[in-house]
C-alpha positions as CSV (number, residue, x, y, z in Angstrom):
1,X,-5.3,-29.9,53.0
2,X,-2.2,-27.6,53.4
3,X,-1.2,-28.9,50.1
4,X,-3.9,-28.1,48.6
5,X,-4.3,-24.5,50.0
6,X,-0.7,-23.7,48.9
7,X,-1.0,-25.0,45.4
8,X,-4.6,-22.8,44.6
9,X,-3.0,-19.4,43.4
10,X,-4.9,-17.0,41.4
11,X,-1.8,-15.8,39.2
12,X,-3.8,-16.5,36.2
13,X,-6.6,-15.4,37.2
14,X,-5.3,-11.8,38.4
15,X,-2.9,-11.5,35.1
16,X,-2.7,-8.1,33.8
17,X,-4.9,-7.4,30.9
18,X,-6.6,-5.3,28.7
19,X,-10.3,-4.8,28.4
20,X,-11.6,-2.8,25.0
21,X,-12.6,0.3,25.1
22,X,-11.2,0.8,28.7
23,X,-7.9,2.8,30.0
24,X,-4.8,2.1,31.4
25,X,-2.2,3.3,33.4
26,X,0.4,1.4,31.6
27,X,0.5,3.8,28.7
28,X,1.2,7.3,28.9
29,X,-1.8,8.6,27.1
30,X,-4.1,6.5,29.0
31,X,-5.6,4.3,26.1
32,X,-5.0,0.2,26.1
33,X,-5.8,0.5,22.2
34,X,-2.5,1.2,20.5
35,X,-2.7,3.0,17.5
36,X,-1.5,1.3,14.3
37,X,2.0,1.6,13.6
38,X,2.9,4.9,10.9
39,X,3.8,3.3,7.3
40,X,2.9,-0.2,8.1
41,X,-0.1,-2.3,6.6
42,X,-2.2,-4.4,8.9
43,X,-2.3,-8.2,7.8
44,X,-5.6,-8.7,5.3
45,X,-5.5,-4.9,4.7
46,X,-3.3,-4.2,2.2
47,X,-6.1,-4.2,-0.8
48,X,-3.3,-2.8,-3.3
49,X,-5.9,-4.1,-6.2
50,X,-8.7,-1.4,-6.2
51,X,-11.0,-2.7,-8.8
52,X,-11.0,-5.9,-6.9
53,X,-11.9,-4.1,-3.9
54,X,-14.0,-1.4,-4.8
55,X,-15.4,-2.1,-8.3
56,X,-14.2,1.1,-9.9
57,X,-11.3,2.3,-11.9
58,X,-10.7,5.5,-12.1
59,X,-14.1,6.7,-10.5
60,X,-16.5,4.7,-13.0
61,X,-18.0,0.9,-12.6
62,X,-16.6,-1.3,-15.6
63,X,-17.9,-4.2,-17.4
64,X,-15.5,-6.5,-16.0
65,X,-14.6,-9.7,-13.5
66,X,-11.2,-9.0,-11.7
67,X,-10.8,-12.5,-12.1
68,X,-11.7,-15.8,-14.3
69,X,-15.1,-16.5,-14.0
70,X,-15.0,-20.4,-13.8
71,X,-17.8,-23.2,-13.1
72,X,-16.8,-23.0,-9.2
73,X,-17.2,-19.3,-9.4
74,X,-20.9,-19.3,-10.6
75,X,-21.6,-22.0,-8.2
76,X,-20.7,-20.1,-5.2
77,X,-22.3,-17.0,-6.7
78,X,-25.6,-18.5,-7.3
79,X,-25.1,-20.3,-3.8
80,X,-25.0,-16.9,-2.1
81,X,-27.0,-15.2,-4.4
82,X,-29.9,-17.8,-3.1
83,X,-29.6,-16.8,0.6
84,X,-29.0,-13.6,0.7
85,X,-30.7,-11.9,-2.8
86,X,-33.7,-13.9,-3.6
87,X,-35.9,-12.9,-0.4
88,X,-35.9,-9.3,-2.3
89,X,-34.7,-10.5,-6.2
90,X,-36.0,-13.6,-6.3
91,X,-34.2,-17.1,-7.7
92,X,-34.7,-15.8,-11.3
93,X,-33.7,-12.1,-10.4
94,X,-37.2,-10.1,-11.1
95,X,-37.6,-8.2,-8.3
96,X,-40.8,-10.4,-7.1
97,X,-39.2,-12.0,-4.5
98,X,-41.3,-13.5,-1.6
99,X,-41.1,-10.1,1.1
100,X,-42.0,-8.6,-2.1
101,X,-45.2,-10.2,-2.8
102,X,-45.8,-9.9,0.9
103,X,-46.2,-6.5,0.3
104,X,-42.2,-4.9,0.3
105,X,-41.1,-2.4,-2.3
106,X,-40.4,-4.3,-5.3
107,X,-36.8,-4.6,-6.2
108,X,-34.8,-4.1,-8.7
109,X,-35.6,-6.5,-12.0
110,X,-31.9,-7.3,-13.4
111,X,-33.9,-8.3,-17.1
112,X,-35.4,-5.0,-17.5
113,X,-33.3,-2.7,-20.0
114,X,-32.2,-0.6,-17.3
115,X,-30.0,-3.1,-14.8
116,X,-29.0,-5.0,-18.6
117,X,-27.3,-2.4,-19.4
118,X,-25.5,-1.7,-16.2
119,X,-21.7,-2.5,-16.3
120,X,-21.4,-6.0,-14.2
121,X,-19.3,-4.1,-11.6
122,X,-22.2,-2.1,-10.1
123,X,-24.1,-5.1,-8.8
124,X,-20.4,-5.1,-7.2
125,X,-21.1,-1.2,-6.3
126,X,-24.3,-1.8,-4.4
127,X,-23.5,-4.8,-2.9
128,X,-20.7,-3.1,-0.9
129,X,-22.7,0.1,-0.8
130,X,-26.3,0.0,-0.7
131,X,-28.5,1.2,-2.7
132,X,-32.5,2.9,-2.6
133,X,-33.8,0.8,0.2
134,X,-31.3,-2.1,-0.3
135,X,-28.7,-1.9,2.8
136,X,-25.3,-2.8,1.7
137,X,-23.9,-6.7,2.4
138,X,-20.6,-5.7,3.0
139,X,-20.5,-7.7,5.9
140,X,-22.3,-10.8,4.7
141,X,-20.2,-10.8,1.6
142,X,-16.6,-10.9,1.3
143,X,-15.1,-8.9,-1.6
144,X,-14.7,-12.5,-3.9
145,X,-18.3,-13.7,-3.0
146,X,-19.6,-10.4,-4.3
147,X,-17.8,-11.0,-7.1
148,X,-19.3,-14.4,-7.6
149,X,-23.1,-13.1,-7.2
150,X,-22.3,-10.0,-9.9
151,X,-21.4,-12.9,-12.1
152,X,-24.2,-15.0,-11.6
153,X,-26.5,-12.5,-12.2
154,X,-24.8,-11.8,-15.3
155,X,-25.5,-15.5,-16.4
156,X,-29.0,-15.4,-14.7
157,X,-29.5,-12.2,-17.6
158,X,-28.1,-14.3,-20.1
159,X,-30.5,-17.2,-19.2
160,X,-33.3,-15.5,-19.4
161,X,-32.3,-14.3,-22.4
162,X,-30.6,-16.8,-24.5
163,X,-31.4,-18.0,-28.0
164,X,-30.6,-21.3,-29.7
165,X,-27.4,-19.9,-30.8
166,X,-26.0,-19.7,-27.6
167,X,-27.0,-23.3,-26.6
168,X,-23.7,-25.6,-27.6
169,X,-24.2,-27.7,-30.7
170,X,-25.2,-31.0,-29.9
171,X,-27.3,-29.2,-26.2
172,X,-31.1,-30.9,-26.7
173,X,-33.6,-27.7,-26.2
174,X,-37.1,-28.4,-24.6
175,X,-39.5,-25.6,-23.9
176,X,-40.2,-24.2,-20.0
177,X,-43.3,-25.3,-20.5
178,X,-42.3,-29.1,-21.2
179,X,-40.0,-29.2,-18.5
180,X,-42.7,-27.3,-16.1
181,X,-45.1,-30.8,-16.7
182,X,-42.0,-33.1,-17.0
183,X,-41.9,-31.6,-13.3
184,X,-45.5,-32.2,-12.4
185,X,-46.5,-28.6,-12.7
186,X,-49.1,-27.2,-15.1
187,X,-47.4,-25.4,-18.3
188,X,-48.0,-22.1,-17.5
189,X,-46.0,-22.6,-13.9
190,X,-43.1,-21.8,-16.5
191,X,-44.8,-18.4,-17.7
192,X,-44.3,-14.5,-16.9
193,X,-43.9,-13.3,-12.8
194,X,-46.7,-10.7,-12.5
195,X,-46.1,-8.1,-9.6
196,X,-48.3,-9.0,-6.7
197,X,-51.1,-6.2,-6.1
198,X,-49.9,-6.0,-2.6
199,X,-46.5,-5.0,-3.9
200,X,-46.0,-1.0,-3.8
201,X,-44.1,1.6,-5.6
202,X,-40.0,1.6,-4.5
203,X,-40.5,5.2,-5.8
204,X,-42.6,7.9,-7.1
205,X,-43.7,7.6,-11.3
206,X,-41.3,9.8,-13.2
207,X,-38.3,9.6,-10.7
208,X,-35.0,8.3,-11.3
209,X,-32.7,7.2,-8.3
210,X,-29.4,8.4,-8.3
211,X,-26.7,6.7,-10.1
212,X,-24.4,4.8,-7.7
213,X,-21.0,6.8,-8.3
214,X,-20.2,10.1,-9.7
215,X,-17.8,10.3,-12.4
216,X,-15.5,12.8,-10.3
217,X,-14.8,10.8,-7.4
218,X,-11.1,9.2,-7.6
219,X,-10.5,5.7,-7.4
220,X,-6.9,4.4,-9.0
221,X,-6.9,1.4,-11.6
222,X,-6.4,-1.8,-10.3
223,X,-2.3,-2.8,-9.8
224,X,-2.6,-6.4,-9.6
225,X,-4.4,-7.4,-12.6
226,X,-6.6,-6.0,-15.6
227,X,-10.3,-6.2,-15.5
228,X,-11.3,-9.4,-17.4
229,X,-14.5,-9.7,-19.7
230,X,-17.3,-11.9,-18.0
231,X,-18.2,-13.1,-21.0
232,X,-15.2,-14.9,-22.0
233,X,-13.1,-17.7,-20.0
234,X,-9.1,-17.4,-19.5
235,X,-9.3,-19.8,-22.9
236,X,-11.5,-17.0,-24.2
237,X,-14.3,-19.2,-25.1
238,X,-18.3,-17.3,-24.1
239,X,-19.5,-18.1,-20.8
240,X,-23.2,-18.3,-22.3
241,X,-24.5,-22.3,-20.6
242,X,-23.6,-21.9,-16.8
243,X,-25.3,-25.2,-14.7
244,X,-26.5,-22.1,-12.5
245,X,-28.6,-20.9,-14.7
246,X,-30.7,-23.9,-15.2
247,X,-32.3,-24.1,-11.6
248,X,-33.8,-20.8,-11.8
249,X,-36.8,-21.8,-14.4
């Protein structure tokens, strides 16, 4: 037992530590939280590429992907795009997702004129910002996976509204409505989302919301790489027949 006794310290367990957000008297100005070092760049902070990392250059959103947009990019995109946009958006982007038609403001549809013409890097933008009654995702997205969901939604716009020319020669074309009964489902399953009645306004008739940034605020170009057009691959071939787009019929 005097064994025992002897060996059963508590050096470990009365180490000297420091608890956040508490003081000290190890420091001279009292804090346990050291202030980062001047001129040095905290691991994972650096973000030298701004477009990548804010989806501007020079102030104003562009029409570009700060990277390739491959297969395995539209595949995570759509992936995220499913859990965290469709509850609002829904899986083919109309703004009739299911809170909606439980009676949330509709958001916004990404096939109406308005969001096609928006440059891809403001689904970007509001993504890390918010926007109207949408919160931003910041912290459910990383910079890359909003990336990824911007580019899907591109291809969920160019799903929705592709013609035969944009199908790959060779590509058999059946109608919605033949793959809705090859499914089991009546034809019209494949038809028009109408807004639910319970659905109400996101805003008054006759206002317009914002834009998401002003032209004057600053924002330097991107150093690492130049925007790149979504629409083209790195062999510069259109980006028009993503798998992804298929599942949202």
């Amino acid at each position: 037992m005097l064994l025992l006794a002897v060996g059963c310290r508590q050096d470990m367990h009365d180490q000297p530590k420091f608890i956040p957000q508490r003081g000290t008297d190890f420091f001279a100005d009292g804090r346990s939280a050291r202030p980062q070092v001047e001129h040095t760049v905290a691991r994972g902070q650096l973000h030298e590429d701004e477009y990548f990392y804010t989806g501007l250059v020079d102030g104003k959103e562009q029409d570009a992907m700060p990277f390739p947009v491959t297969m395995t990019v539209l595949e995570r995109g759509q992936e995220r795009f499913n859990v965290y946009c469709t509850p609002c958006h829904s899986r083919v982007g109309n703004g009739a997702g299911m809170i909606v038609q439980r009676g949330y403001k509709p958001a916004g549809n990404f096939h109406d004129p308005k969001r096609l013409a928006e440059p891809l890097s403001h689904y970007f933008y509001v993504m890390s910002n918010g926007y109207g009654a949408m919160p931003d995702y910041s912290a459910q997205l990383p910079p890359a996976d909003r990336w990824a969901v911007a580019a899907y939604i591109r291809a969920l716009q160019l799903s929705q509204n592709a013609t035969t020319a944009d199908v790959p020669q060779g590509t058999q074309v059946e109608p919605l409505s033949s793959i809705a009964e090859q499914e089991g489902l009546p034809a019209a399953y494949a038809g028009a989302w109408a807004m639910p009645e319970t659905a109400v306004s996101a805003k008054p008739t006759g206002r317009v919301a914002a834009g998401a940034p002003e032209e004057d605020q600053a924002a330097p170009a991107s150093k690492n790489h130049s925007p790149m057009n979504p629409e083209t691959s790195p062999a510069g071939t259109k980006n028009t027949s993503p798998a992804a787009a298929g599942s949202t019929h």
